[in-house]
N, CA and C atoms as an extended XYZ file, in Angstrom:
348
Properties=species:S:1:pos:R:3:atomname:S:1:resname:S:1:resid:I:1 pbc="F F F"
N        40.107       36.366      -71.213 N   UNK     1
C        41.539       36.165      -71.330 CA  UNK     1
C        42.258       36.581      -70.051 C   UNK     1
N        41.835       37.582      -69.237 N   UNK     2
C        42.386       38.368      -68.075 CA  UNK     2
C        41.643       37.159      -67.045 C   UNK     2
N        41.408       36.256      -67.023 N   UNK     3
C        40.698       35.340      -65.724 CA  UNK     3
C        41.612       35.483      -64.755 C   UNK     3
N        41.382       36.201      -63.650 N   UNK     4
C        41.903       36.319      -62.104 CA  UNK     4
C        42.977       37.067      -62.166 C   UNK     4
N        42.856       37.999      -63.068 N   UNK     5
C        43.908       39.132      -62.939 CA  UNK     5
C        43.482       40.540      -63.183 C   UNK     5
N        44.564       41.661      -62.839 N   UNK     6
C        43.856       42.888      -62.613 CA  UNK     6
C        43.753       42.998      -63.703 C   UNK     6
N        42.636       43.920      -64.024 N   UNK     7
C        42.855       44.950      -65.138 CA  UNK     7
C        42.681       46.330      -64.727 C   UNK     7
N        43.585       47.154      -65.372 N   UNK     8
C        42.966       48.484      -65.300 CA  UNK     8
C        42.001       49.491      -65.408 C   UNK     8
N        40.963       49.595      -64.462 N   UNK     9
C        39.799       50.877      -65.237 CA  UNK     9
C        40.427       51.391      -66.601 C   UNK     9
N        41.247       51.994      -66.869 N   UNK    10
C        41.844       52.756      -68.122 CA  UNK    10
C        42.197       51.953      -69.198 C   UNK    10
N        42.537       50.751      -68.842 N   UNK    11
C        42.560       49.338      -69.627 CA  UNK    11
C        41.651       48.664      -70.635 C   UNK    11
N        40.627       48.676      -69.826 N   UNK    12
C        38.704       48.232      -69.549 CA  UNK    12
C        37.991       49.440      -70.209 C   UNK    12
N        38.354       50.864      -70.032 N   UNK    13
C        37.601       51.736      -71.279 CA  UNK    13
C        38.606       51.905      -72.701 C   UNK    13
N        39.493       51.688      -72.780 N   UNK    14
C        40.551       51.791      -73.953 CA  UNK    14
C        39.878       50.387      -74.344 C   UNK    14
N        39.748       49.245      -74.205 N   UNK    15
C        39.491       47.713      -74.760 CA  UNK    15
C        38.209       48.361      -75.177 C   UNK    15
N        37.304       48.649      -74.510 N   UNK    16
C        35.864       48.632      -75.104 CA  UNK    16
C        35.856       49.980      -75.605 C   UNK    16
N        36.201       51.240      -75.822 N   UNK    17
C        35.602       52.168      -76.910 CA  UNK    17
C        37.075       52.875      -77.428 C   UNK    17
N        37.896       52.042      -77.338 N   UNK    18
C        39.159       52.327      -77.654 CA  UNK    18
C        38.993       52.290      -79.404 C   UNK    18
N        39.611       53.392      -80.717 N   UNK    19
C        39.221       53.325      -81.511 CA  UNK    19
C        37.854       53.708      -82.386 C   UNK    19
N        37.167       54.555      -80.988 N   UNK    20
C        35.854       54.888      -81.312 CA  UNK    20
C        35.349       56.082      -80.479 C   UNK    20
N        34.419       56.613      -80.725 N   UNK    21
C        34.321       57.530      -79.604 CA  UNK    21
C        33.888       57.408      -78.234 C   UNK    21
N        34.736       57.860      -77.326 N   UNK    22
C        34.742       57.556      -75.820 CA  UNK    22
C        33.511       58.203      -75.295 C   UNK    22
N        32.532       57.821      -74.334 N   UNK    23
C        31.666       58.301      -74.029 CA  UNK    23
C        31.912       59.325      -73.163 C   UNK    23
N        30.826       60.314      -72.489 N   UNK    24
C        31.487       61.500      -71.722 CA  UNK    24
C        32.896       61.034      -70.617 C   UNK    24
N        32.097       60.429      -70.073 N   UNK    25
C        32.721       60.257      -68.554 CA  UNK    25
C        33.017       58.525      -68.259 C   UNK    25
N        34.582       58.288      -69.756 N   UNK    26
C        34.697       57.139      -69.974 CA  UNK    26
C        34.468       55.917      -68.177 C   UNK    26
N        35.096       56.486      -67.119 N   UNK    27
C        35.210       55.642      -66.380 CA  UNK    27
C        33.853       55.496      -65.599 C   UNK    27
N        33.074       56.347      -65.805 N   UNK    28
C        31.719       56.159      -64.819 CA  UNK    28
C        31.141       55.117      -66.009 C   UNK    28
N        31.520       55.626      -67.531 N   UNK    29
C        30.616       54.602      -67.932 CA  UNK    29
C        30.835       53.190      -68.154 C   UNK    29
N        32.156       52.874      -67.686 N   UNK    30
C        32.938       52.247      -67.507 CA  UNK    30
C        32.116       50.963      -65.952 C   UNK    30
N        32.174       52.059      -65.059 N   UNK    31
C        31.611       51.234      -63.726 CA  UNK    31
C        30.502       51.284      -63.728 C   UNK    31
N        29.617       51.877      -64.450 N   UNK    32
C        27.934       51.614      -65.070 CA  UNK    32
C        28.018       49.561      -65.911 C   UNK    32
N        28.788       49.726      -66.737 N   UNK    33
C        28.588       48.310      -67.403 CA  UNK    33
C        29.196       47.118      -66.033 C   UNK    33
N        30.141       47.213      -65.691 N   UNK    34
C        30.836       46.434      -64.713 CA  UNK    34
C        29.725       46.069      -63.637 C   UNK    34
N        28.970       46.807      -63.678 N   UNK    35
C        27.746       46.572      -62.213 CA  UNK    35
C        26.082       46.288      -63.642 C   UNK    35
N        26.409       46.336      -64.599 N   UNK    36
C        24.999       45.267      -65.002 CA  UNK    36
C        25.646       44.126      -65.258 C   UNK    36
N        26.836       44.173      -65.708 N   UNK    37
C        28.001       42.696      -65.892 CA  UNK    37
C        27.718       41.525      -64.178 C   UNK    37
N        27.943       42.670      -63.520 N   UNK    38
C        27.230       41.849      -61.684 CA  UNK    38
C        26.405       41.276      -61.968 C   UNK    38
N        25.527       42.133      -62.216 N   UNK    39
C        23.941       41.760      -62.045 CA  UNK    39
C        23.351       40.612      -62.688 C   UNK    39
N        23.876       40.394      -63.965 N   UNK    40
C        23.677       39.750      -64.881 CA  UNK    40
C        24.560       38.546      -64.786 C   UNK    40
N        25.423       38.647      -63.613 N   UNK    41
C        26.403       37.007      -63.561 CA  UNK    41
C        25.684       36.603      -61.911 C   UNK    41
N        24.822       37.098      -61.680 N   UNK    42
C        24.746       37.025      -60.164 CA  UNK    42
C        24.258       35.718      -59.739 C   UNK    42
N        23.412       35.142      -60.682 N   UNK    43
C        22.927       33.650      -60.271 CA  UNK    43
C        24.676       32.572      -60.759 C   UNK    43
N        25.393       32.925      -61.283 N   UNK    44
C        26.503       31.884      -61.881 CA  UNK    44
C        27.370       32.192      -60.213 C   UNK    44
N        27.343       30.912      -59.544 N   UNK    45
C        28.409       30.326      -58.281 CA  UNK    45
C        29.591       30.840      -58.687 C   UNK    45
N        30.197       30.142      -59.511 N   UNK    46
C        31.351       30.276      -59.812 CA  UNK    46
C        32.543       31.407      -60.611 C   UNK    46
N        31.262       32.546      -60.476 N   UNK    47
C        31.810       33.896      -61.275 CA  UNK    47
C        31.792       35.107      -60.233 C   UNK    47
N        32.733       35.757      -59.920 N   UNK    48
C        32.266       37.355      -59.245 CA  UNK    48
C        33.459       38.216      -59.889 C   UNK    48
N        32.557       39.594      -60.155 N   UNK    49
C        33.964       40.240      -60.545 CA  UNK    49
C        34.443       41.271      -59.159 C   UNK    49
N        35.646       41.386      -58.682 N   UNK    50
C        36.044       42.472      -57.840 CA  UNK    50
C        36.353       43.514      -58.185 C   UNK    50
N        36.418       44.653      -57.395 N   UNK    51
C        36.655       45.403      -57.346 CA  UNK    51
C        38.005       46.191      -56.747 C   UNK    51
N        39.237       46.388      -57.182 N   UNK    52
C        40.311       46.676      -56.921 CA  UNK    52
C        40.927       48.106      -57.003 C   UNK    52
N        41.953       49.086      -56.004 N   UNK    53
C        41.913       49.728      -56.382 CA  UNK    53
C        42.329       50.264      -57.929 C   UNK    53
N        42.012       51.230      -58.602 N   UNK    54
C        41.871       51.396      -60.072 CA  UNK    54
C        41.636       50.476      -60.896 C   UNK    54
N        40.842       48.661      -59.949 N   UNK    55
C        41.040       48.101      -61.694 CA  UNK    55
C        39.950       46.762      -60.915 C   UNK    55
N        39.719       45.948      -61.833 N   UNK    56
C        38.760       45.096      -61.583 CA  UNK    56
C        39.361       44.119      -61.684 C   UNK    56
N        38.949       42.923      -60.576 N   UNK    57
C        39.744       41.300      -61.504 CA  UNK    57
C        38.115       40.331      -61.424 C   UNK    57
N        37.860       39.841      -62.355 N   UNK    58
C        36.835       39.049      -62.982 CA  UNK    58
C        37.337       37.196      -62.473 C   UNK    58
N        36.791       36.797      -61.184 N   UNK    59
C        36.892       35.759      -60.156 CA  UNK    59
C        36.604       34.671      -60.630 C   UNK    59
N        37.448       33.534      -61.206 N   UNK    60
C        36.201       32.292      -61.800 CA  UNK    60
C        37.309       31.084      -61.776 C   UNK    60
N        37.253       29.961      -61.843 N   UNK    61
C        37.220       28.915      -62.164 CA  UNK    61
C        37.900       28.771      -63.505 C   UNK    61
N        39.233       28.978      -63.952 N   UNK    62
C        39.484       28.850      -65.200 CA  UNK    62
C        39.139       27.388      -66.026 C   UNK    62
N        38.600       26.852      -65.542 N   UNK    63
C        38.646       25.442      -65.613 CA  UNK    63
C        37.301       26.026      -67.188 C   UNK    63
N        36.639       26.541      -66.856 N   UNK    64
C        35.143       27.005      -67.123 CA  UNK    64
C        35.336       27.670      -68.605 C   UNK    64
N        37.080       28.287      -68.978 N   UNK    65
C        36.921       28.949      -70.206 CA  UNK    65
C        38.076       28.133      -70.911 C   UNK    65
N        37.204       27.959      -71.842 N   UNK    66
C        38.089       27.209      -72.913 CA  UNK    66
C        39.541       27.383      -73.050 C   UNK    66
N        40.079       28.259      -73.660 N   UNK    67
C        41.363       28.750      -73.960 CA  UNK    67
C        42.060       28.552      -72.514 C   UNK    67
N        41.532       28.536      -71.035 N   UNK    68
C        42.860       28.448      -70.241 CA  UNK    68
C        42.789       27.191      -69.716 C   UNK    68
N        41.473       26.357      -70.086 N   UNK    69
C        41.231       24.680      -69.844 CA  UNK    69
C        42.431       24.048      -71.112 C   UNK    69
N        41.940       24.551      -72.483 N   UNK    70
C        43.446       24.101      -72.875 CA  UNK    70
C        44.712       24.225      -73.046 C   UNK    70
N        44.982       25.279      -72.326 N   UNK    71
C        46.636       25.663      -71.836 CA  UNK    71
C        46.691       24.426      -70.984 C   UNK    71
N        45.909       24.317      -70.069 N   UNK    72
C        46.092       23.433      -68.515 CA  UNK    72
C        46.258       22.118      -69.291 C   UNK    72
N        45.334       21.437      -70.349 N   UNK    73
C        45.572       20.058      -70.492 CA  UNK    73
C        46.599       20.215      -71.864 C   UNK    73
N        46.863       21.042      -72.701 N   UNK    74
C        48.233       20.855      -73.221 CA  UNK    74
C        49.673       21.180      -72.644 C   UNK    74
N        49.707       21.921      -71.270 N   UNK    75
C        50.837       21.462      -70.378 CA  UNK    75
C        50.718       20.105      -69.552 C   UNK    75
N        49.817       19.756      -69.355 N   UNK    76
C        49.866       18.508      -68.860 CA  UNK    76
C        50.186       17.461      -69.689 C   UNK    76
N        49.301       17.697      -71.315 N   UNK    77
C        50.099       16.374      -71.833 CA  UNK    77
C        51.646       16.446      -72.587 C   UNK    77
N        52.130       17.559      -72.244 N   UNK    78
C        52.880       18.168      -72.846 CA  UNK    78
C        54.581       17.676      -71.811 C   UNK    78
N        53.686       17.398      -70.430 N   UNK    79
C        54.851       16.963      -69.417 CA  UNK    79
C        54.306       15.684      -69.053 C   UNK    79
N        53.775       14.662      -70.180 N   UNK    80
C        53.459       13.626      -70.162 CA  UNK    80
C        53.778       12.667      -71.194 C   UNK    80
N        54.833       13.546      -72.211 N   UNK    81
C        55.273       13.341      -72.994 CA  UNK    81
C        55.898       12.028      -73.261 C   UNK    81
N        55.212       10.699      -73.874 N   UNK    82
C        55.669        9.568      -74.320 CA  UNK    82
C        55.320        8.362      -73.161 C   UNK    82
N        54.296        8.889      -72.337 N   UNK    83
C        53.597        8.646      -71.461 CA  UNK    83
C        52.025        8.146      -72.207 C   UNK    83
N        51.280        7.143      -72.161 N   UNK    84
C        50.306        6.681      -72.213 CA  UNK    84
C        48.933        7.179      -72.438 C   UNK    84
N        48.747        8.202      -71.299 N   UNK    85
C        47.886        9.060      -70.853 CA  UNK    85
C        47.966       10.753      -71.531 C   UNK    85
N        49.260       10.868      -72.217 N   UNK    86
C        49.383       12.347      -72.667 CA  UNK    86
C        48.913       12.337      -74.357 C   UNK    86
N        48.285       11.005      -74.979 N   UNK    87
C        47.773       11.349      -76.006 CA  UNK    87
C        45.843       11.631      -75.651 C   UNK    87
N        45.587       11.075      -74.883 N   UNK    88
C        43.957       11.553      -73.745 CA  UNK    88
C        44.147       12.586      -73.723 C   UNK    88
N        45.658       13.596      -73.406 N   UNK    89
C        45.253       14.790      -72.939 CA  UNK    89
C        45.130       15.630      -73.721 C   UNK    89
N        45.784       15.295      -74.681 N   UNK    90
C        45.781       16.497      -75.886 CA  UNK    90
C        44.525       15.844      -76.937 C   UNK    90
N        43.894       14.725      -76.835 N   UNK    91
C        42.848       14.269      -77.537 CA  UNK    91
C        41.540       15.343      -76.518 C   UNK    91
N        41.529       15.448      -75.455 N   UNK    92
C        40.812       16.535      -74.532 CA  UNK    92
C        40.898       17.745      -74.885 C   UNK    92
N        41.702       18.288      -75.047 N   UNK    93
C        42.345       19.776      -75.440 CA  UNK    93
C        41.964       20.024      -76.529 C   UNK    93
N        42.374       19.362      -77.608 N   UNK    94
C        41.910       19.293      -79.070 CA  UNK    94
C        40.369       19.532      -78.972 C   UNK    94
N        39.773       18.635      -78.414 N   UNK    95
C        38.151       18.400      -78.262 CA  UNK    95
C        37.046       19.530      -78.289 C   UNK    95
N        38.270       20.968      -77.077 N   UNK    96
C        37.337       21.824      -76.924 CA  UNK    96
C        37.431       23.145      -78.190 C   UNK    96
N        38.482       22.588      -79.015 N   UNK    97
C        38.992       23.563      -80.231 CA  UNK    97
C        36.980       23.360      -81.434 C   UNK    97
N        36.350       24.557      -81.360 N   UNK    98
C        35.767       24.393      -82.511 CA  UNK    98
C        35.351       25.547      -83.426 C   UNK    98
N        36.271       25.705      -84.462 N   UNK    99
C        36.390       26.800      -85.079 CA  UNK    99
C        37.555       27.653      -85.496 C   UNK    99
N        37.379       29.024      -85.740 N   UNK   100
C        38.739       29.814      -85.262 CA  UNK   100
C        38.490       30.593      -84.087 C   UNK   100
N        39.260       30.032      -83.246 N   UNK   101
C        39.378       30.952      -81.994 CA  UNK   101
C        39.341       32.387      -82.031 C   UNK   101
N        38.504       32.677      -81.001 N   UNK   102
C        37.566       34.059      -81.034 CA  UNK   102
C        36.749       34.559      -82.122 C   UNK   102
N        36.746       33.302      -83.722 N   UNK   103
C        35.620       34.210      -84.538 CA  UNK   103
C        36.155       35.340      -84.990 C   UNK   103
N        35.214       35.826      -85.861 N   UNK   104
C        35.499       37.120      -86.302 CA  UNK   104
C        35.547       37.891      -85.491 C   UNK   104
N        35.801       38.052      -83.760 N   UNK   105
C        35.904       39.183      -83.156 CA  UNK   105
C        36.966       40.538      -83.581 C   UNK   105
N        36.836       41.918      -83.566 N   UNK   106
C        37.570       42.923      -83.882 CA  UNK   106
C        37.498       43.853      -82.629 C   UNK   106
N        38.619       43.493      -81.259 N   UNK   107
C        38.577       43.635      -80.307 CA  UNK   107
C        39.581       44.057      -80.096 C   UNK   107
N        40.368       45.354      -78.916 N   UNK   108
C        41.490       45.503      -78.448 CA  UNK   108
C        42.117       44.438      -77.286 C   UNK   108
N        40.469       44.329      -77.022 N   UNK   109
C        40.560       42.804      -75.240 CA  UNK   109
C        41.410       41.423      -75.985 C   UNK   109
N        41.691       41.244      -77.111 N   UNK   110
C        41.872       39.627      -77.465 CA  UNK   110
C        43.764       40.494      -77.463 C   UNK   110
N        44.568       39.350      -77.127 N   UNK   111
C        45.763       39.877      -77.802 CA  UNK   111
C        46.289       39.717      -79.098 C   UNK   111
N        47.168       39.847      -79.677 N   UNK   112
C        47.768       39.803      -81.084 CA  UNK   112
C        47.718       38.212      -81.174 C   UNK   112
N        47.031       38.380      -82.522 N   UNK   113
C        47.153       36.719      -83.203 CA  UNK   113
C        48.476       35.803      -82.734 C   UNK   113
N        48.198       34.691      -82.406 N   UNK   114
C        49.656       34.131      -81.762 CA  UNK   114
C        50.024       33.831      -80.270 C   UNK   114
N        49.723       35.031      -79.824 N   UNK   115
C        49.602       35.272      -78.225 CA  UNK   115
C        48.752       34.490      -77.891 C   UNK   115
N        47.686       33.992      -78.314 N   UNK   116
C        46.667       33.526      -77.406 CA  UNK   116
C        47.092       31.919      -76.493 C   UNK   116
């Protein structure tokens, strides 16, 4: 949801053990996961996460995650309105909908139902 924007170290351990118990040394364990998260995206081109001061921004191609591919083609068909081509776009948009968005996730990282 944060694609190419900061987040806060303090952000990033409140989202993940926020509601639960914090491990000793929330932010080391914090930059422990962020560097197997590397490691583990290191063959994907189109992904890097940075490193900023106090906060990380996660580098990619929004094109690549659903939810901001269909923001992009429901503003487009959205300012294509009565236009030819703006029922393609939202027939596209629609396309990548399958399910309920995010699933049963129970996450602080997703925002409030609605927001998305």
């Amino acid at each position: 949801m944060d694609a190419n924007r900061s987040v806060a170290v303090d952000d990033l351990v409140e989202r993940v053990w926020g509601g639960s118990r914090f491990p000793e040394r929330p932010r080391r364990a914090a930059q422990t996961y962020v560097s197997l998260l590397r490691t583990a995206l290191a063959d994907i081109g189109w992904v890097s996460i940075v490193r900023r001061p106090g906060s990380y921004v996660i580098e990619l191609d929004e094109r690549f995650v659903d939810v901001h591919e269909f923001r992009r083609l429901a503003a487009q068909a959205q300012a294509r309105s009565g236009d030819d081509g703006a029922a393609e776009l939202w027939e596209r948009a629609l396309g990548l909908w399958r399910g309920e968005a995010f699933g049963p996730l129970d996450t602080l990282w997703l925002p409030p139902s609605g927001e998305t």
